[in-house]
N, C-alpha and C positions, 0 to 999 in steps of 0.2 A: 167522468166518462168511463163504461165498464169495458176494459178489452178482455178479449180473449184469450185462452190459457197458452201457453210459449214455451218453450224450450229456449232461450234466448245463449247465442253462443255467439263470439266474434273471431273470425278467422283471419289468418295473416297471407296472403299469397306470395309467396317467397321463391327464389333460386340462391343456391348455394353459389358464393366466390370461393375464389381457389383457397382464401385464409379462411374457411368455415363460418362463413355469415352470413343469414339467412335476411337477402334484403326484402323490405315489403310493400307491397304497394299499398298507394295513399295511406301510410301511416300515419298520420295527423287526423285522419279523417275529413278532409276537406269533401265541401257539397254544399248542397242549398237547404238551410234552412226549415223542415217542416216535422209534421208526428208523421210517426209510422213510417219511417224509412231510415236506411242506413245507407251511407255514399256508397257509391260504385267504387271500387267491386267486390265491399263486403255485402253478403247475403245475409237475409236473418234467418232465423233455424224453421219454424214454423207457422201455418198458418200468417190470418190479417193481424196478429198482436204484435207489434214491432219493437225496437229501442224507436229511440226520434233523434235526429238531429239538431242541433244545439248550436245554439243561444237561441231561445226565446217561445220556446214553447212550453207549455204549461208549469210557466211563472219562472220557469228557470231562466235569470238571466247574469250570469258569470261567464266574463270574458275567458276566449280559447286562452291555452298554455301558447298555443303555438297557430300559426294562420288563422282562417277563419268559422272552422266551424269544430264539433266534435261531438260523440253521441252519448245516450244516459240510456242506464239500464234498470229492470223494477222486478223483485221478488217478491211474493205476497210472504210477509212475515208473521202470520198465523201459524207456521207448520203445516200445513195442506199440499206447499208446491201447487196450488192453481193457478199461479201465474210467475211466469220465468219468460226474461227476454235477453237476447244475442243474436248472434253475427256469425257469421262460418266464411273460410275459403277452404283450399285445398293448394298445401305446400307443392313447389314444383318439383321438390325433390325429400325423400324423407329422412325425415332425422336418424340420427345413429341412435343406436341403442347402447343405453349404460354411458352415455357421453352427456356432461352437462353442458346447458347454454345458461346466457345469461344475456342481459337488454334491459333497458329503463323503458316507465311509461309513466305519464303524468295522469293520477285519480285526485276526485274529488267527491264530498258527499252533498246531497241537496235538502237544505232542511226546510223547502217548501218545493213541492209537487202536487200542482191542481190536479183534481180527482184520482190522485194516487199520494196521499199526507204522508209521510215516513211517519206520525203517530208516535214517537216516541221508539222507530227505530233506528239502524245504524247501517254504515255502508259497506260494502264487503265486494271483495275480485274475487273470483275464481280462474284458472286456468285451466282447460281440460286436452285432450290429445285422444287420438284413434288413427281408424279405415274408412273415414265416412264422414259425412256431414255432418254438424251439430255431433263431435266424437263424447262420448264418455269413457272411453277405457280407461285411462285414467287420469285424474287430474293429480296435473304435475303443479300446481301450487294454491293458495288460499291466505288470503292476507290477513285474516281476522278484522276488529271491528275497523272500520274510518268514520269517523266526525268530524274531522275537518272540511270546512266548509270551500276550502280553498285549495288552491292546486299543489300536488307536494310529488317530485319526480321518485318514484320505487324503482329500487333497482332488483330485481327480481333473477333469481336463478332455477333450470327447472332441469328435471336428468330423467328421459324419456325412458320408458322398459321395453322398448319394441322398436320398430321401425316406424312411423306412424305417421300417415302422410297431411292427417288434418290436425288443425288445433284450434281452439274456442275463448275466448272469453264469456264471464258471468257473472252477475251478484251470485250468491250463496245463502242459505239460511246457514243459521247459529242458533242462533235463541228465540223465541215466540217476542213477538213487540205487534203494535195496534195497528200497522200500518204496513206501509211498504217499503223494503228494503230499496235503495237504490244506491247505485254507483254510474259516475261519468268519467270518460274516458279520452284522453287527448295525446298526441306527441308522441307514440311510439316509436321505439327506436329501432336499427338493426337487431336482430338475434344473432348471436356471433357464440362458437363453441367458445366456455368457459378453461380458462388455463388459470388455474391460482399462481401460475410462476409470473404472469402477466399482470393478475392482481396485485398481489405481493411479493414482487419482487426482490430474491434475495443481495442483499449488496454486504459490502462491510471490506475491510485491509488485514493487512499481515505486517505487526511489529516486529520487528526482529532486535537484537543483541546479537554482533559480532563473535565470531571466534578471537581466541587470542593464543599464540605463542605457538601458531602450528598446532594445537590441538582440539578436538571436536569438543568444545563448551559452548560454543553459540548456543542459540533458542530463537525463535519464531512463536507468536501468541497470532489467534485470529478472532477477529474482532467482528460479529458478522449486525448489518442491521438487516431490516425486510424481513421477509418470508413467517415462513410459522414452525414454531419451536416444538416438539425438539429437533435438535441439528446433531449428524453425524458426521462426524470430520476424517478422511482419508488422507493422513498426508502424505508423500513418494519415501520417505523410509520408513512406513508401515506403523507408526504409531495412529491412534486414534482420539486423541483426548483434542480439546481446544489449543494447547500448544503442542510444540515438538522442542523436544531437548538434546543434547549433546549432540550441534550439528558442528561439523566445521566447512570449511570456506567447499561454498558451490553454489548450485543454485539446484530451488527445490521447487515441489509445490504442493496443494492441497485443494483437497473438494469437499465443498461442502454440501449437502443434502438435508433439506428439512421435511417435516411432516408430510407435505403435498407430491413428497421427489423430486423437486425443483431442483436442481445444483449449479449451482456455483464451482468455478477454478480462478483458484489466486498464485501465480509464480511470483518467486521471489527470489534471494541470492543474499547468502551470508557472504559476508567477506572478512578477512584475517588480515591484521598488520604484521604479524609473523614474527616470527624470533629475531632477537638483534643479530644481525651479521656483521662486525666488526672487520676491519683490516689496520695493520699497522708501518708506516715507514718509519725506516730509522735514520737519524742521525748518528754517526759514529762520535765517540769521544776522539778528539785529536790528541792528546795526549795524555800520558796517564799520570799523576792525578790529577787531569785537565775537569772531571766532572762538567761537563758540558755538551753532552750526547742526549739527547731528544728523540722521543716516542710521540709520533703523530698518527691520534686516533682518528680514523675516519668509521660510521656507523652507515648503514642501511637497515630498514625494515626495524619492527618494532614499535611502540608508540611511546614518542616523548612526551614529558621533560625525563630524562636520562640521570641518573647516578651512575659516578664512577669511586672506585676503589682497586688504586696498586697496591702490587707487593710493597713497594717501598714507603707506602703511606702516605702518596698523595691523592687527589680528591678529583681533581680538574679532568676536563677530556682529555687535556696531552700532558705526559710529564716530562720535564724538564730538568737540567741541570746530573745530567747522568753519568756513571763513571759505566765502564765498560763489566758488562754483565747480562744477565736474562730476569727478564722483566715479566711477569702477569698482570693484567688488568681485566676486572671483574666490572660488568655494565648492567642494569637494571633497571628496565623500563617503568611508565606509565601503569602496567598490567602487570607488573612483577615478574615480566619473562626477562631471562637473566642469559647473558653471554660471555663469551669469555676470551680472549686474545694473548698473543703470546708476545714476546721481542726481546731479541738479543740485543745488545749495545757493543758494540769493537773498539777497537783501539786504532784511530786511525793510520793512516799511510805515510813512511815518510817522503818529503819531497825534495825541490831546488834544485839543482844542475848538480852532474855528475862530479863529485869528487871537490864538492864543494859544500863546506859548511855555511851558511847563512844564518845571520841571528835575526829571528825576531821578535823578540822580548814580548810577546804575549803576555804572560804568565808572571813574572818578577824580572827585576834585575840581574840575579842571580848567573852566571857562567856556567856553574856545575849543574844548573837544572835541564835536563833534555828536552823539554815542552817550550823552552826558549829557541831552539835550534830546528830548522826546515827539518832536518833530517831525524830529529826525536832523538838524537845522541851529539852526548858532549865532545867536541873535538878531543883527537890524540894527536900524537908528534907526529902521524901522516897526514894529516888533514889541512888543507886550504881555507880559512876562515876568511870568511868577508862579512863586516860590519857596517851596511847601510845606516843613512840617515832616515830621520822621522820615524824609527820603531816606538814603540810605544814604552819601551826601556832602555835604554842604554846597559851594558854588561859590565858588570862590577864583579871582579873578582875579592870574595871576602874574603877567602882562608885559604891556605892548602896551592897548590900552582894547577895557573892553566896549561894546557900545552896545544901545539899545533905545530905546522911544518911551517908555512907562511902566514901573514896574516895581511888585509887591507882595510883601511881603514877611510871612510869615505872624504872627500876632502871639505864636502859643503851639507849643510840640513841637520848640521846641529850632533851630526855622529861622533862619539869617544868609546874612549876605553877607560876604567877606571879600576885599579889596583889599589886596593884598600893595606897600607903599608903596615897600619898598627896591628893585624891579625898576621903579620907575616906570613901574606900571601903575594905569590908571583909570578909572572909570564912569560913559559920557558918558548923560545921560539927555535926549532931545532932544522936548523940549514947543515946540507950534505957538506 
């Protein structure tokens, strides 16, 4: 069947939403069936030579991508351009300039068309844009060849140089072939402005490394996935590499920006277990040389397991068994932050009722010893001595005399007195 020459162009009639997307009517191309027409209310561009709608006219019979009908378009592939067929509307509103869109559409090529054979050619889209009907200013895309026989969705992007309020679809010539170019057309989708931060979204975290010991050694690395490379990293204390170094305890953040200027912001927050802070209580030595006065370490902050090391060369958290002095203990954490604490040791208090000696044999049996006695002193000729029962020693005089003013002697629980006769020692008891 010989049609007539065409300008064939398919247009979209669109209004922009408020997020930049150009919707379109009947984009599926839905309608009835026949040649020479294109559904409502795409137009074709000139003259009786038309696209046709689809399925089942001249021999074309491939089911729609999508509802039920959709249209086929034919370029004479001689090189001549005598014949070109499309479709036009006229947007409701016009495109930006220098702004890209993008949108799917579903092509397909046909490699049987009665009285127009594709001959041994190939399928091809055009997109074109302008001021008018059937625009040519410029065509914002061209697919190169299709063969495929079958529907394959394109995802197409196009960046207008003007304001332009119409746009077209077409085959295209390429190359000379025996026949006629065709391409078919189904399922188009919204036009919606193009954002690559939308495409390619950038994503990705922030490892971090603590501070330690109070001081700024932390680090932060950023790990980015999405977007498109390269990445420039801004982090808030002014470095720019993929990590940041010598942070200590806070909270930071960092932006990321890749090729398209898309960014990304990641917060984040070092954190420090800090220096050991040590305190110590003390036990006094009750008598001297009672060695029994204790340093009780208590820690905060820092990261365990803990070493310790005293002056005195013990190892443990608390030392023990102490005579009356001053004490250092050095602590060393996890992180080799290292503290340091002080303690004195005393010699305790003496006690018991006033003007009265009480034994209680702590320490030895011994009488001349002071750490036997509440008061930490051996009775003299003025002193009131009282010797309870159940001490833990009974008082033996070995050598040399005791003395005291009075003395009492308990009368039940096991209480004595014991004067060791062979050392010729004795217990002077001195009454007014």
């Amino acid at each position: 069947m010989l049609r007539a020459p065409l300008i064939a162009l398919v247009f979209l009639s669109a209004a922009f939403s408020s997020y930049g997307q150009i919707t379109v009517s009947n984009p599926s191309f839905e309608g009835t069936s026949a040649p020479h027409t294109v559904p409502s209310p795409w137009s074709t561009c000139q003259g009786s030579g038309t696209p046709d709608t689809q399925p089942g006219q001249w021999g074309i019979t491939l089911a729609p991508s999508h509802g039920s009908t959709y249209v086929s378009f034919l370029y004479d592939g001689s090189g001549s351009h005598s014949w070109i067929e499309g479709a036009t509307q006229q947007l409701s509103a016009p495109f930006q300039a220098g702004v890209a869109y993008d949108f799917t559409v579903d092509l397909a090529f046909s490699p049987v068309y009665n009285t127009a054979s594709p001959n041994g050619c190939y399928g091809s889209f055009e997109i074109l844009a302008g001021n008018g009907a059937c625009p040519s200013s410029q065509s914002l895309y061209q697919s190169g060849p299709i063969t495929h026989a079958t529907w394959q969705t394109y995802t197409i992007q196009i960046t207008p140089n003007a304001a332009y309020t119409w746009i077209s679809f077409r085959p295209y010539y390429i190359t000379s072939c025996g026949g006629y170019i065709n391409i078919m057309v189904d399922n188009m989708q919204p036009i919606t402005i193009f954002d690559p931060c939308l495409q390619w979204p950038l994503g990705g975290n922030v490892s971090t490394v603590g501070a330690t010991c109070n001081t700024s050694n932390g680090s932060a690395s950023m790990s980015v996935s999405g977007g498109t490379s390269p990445f420039v990293y801004d982090w808030s204390t002014g470095q720019t590499g993929s990590s940041a170094l010598g942070l200590g305890s806070g909270s930071y953040s960092v932006t990321v920006t890749d090729a398209n200027n898309c960014t990304m912001v990641r917060t984040f927050h070092i954190t420090d277990n800090g220096t050991v802070s040590p305190s110590i209580s003390v036990t006094n030595e009750t008598c001297s040389p009672g060695n029994n006065g204790v340093a009780d370490l208590t820690l905060t902050g820092g990261t365990p397991p803990y070493s310790y090391t005293w002056s005195n060369g013990q190892t443990t958290q608390d030392a023990s068994g102490l005579s009356a002095g001053n004490y250092i203990v050095t602590i060393v954490d996890a992180n080799s932050c290292t503290g340091f604490a002080f303690a004195t040791v005393g010699l305790g208090s003496p006690g018991g009722l006033p003007g009265i000696w009480t034994w209680v044999g702590t320490y030895s049996d011994d009488w001349h010893d002071p750490c036997n006695w509440d008061k930490l002193q051996v009775p003299d000729a003025a002193s009131i001595v009282l010797i309870p029962g159940a001490t833990v020693n009974n008082p033996v005089i070995h050598f040399g005399s005791g003395h005291c003013y009075t003395i009492e002697i308990a009368e039940s629980n096991n209480a004595d007195l014991t004067i060791s006769q062979t050392l010729g020692a004795k217990l002077t008891v001195h009454q007014p």
